[in-house]
C-alpha positions as CSV (number, residue, x, y, z in Angstrom):
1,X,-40.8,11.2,-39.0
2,X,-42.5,13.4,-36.2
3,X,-40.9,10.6,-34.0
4,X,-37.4,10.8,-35.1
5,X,-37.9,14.6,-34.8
6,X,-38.8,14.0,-30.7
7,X,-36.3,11.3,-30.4
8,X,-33.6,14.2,-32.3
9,X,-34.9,17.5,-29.8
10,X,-34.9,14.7,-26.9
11,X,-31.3,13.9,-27.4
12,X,-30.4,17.6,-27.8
13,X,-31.8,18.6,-24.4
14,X,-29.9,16.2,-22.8
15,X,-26.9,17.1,-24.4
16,X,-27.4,20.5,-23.2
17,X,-28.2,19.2,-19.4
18,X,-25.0,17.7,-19.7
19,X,-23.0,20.8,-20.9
20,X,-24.3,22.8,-18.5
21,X,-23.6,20.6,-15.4
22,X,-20.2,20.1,-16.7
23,X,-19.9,23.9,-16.9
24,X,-21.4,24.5,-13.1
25,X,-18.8,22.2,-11.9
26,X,-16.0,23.9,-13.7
27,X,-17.0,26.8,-12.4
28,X,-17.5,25.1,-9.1
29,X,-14.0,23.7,-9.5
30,X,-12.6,27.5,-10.2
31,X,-13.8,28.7,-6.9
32,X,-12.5,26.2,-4.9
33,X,-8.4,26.7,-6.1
34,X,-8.9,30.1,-6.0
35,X,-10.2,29.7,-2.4
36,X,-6.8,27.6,-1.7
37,X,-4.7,30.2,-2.7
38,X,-6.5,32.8,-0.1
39,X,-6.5,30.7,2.4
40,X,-4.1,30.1,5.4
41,X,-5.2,26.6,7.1
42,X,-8.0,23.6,5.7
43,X,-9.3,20.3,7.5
44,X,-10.3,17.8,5.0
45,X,-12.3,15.5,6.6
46,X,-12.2,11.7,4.4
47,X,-14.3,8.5,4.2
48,X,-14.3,5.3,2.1
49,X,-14.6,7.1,-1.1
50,X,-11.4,7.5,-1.5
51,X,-10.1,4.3,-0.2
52,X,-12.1,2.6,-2.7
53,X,-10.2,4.1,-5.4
54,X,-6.8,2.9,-4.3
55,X,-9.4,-0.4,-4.7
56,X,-9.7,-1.1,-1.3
57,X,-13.5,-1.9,0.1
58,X,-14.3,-0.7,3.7
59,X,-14.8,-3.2,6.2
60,X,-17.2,-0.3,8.5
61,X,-19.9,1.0,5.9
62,X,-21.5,0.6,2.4
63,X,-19.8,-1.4,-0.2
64,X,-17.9,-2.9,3.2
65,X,-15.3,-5.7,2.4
66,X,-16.7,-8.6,0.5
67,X,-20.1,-7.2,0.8
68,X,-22.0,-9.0,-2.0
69,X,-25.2,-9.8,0.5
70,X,-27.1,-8.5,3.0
71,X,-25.8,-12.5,4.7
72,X,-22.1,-11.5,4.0
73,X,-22.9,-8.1,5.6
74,X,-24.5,-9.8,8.7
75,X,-20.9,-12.2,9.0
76,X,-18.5,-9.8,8.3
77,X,-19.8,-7.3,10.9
78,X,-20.1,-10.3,13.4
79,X,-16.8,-11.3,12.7
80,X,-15.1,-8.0,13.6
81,X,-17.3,-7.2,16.7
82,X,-15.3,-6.9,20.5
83,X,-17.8,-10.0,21.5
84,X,-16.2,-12.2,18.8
85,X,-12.6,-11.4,18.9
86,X,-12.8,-12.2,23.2
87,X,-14.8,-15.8,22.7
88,X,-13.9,-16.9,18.7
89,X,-10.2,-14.5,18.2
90,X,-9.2,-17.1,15.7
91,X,-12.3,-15.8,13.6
92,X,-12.0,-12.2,14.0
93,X,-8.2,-12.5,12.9
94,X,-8.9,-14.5,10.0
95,X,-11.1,-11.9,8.9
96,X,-8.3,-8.9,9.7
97,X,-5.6,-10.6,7.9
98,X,-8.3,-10.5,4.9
99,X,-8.2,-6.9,5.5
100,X,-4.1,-6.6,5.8
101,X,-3.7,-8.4,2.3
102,X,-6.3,-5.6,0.7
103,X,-4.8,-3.1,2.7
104,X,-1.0,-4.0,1.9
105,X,-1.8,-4.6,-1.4
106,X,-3.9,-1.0,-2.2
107,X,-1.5,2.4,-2.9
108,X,-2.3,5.8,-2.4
109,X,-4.4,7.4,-4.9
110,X,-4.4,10.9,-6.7
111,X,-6.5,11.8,-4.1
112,X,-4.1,10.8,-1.1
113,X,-1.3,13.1,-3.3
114,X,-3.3,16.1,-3.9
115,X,-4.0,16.2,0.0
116,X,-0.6,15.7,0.5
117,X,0.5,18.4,-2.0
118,X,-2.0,20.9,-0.1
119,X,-0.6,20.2,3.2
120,X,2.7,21.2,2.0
121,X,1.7,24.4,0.5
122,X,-1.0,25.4,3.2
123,X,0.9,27.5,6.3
124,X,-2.0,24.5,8.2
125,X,-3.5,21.6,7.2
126,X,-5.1,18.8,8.9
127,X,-6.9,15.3,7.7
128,X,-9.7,13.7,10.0
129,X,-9.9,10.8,8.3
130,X,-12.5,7.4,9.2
131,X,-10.1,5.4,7.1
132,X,-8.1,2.8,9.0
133,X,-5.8,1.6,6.3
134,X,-3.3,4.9,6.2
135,X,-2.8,5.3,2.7
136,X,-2.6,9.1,3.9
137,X,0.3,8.6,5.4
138,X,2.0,6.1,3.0
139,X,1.3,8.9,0.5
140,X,3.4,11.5,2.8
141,X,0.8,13.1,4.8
142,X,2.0,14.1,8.4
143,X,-1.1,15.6,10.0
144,X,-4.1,12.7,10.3
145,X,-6.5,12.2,13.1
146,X,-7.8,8.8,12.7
147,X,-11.2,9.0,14.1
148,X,-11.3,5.5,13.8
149,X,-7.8,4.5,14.9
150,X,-5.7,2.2,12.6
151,X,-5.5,-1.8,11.6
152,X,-1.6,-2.1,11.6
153,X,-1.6,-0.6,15.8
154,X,-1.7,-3.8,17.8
155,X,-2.6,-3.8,21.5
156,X,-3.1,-5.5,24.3
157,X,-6.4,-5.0,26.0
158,X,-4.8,-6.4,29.3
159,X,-1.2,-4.6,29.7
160,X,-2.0,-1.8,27.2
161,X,1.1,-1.8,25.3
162,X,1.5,-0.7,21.7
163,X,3.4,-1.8,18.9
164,X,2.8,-0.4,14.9
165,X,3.4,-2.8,12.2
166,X,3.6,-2.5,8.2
167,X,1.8,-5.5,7.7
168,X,0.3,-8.9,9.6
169,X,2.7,-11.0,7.5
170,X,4.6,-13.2,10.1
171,X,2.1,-12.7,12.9
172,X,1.2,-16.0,14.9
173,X,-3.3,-16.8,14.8
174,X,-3.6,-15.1,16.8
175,X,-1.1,-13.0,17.8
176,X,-0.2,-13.1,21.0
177,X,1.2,-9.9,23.6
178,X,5.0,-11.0,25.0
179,X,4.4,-9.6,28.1
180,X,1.2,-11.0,29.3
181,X,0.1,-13.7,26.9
182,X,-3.4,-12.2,26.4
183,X,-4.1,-12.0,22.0
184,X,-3.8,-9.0,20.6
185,X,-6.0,-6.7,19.1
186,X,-5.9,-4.1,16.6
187,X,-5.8,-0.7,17.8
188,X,-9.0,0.4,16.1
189,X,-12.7,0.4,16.9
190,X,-14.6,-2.8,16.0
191,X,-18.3,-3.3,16.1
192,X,-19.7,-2.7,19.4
193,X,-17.2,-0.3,20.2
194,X,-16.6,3.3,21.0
195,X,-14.5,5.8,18.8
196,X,-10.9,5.7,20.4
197,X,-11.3,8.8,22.7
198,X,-7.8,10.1,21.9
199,X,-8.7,11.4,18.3
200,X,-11.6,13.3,19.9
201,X,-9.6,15.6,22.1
202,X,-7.0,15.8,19.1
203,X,-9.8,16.9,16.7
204,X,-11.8,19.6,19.2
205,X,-7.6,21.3,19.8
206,X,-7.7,21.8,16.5
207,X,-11.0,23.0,15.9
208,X,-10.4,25.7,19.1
209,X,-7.3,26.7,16.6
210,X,-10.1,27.1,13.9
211,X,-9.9,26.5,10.3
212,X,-10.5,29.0,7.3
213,X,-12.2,26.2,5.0
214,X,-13.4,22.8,5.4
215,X,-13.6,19.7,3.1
216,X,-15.6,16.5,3.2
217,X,-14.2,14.1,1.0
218,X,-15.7,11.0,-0.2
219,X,-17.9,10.3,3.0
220,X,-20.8,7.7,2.5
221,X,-22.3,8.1,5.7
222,X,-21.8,11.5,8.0
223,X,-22.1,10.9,11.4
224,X,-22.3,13.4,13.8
225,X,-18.8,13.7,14.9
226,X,-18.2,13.9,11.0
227,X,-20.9,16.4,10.5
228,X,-20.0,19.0,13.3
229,X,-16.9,20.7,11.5
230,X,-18.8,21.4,8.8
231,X,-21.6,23.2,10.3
232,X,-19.3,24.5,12.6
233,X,-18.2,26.6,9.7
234,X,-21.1,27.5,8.1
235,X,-22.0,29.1,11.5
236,X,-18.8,31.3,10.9
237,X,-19.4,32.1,7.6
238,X,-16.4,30.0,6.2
239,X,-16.3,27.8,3.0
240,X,-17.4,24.7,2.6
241,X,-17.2,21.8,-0.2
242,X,-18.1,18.0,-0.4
243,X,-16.5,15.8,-3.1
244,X,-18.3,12.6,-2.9
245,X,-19.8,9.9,-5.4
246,X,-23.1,10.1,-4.2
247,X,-25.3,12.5,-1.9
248,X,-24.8,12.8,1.9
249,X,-26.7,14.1,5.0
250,X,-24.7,17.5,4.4
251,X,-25.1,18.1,0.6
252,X,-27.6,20.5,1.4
253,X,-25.6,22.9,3.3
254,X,-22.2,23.0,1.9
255,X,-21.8,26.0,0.1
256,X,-19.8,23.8,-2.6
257,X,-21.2,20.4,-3.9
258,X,-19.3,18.3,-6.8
259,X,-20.5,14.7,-7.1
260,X,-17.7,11.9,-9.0
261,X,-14.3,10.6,-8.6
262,X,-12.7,12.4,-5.3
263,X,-9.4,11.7,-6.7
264,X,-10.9,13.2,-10.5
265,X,-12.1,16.3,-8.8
266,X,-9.2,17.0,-6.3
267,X,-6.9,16.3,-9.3
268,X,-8.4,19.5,-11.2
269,X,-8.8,21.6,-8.1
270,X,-4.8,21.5,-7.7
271,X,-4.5,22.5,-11.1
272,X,-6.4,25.9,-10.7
273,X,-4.7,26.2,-7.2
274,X,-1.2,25.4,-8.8
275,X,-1.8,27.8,-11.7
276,X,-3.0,30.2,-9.7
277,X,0.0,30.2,-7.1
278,X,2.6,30.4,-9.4
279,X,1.4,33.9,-11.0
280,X,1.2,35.4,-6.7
281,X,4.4,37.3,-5.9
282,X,6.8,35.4,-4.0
């Protein structure tokens, strides 16, 4: 009897964990839309998290597409590295077109439309996105820095032109530039590789323009360049939040932490925002 008794309080406590978490989050959740509606300009910064719920895996980072070992890790990061696409190309294409069915096959999730809904409604919005797949975009966003570039960008290394394409479908193995003969590549950093220098400048004009609150959205892994606009504005004293699955390098400074679905937590976020911006005078 005493153990039933334990077992009974046991359960009770945990209920009680539970009810209060989910009532720090709603209040959590609160703040944040009523931030929005005060606010003149955001920069949501996005990872994998919330690719993967448009359930499409990441070929840069943890799960990383067709990740099931550390040996599948090992291939698939060989396979799209600058070494093997200029001595095996056939290998590293094989491997992108892998990615191009995933990609064409994925849609934008609630996620990619909340962000797109805030960047309507926001005088300024911008995404800074490590996500090469531009479900952003397909979703209606206009303002993405791709810090990564993008798969569907195809250019030649030799004559440096550029051409965008919807989908690999069609494509020669591999494909091959018109002007020059030399195989094309996708426009996008591989492993071994340097961050495309463009989105760098991009990002530091609009951080000179400033922000009044920044979001990190369903990062895995925060590198530095991914890092700096957060801190960035905790030195000024603006408003931070991370919406992730799981804990990051930054969790500990934001001023707002909410761990689960991005596109869950973004999803209720517009509906205190929303709410709330329909009751301002017009």
């Amino acid at each position: 009897m005493a153990r039933a008794r334990s077992s009974s309080r046991a359960g009770q406590e945990r209920d009680k964990g539970v009810e209060r978490d989910e009532q720090r989050e709603r209040e959590r959740i609160d703040a944040i839309g009523t931030l929005l509606t005060q606010v003149r300009s955001a920069l949501f910064i996005t990872g994998p998290g919330l690719s993967i719920e448009s359930g499409l895996p990441h070929y840069r980072g943890i799960p990383g597409l067709l990740r099931r070992t550390a040996q599948d890790a090992r291939m698939i990061e060989s396979a799209l590295s600058v070494d093997t696409l200029h001595k095996k190309p056939k290998l590293t294409w094989r491997t992108l077109l892998e990615i191009d069915r995933r990609v064409c096959d994925a849609q934008p999730s609630r996620g990619h439309e909340v962000l797109v809904g805030l960047e309507r409604r926001l005088q300024r919005a911008t995404i800074m996105t490590v996500n090469v797949d531009r479900l952003h975009q397909r979703a209606g966003s206009r303002s993405v820095i791709e810090m990564h570039g993008a798969l569907h960008d195809l250019r030649c290394a030799r004559c440096e032109i550029s051409t965008r394409h919807d989908r690999y479908a069609g494509l020669p193995l591999p494909p091959l530039c018109a002007a020059c003969g030399s195989v094309l590549r996708p426009d996008m950093a591989l492993f071994g590789e340097p961050l495309p220098p463009d989105a760098f400048t991009r990002l530091q004009a609009e951080l000179e323009i400033g922000f009044d609150i920044v979001f990190a959205i369903g990062l895995v892994a925060v590198f530095p360049y991914l890092a700096r606009p957060v801190l960035l504005a905790k030195q000024e004293g603006l408003p931070t939040v991370e919406i992730a699955h799981t804990a990051t390098e930054i969790s500990e400074i934001v001023d707002f932490g909410l761990r689960g679905s991005p596109g869950r937590i973004l999803d209720q976020i517009w509906a205190v925002f929303a709410q709330l911006s329909a009751r301002q005078p017009g």
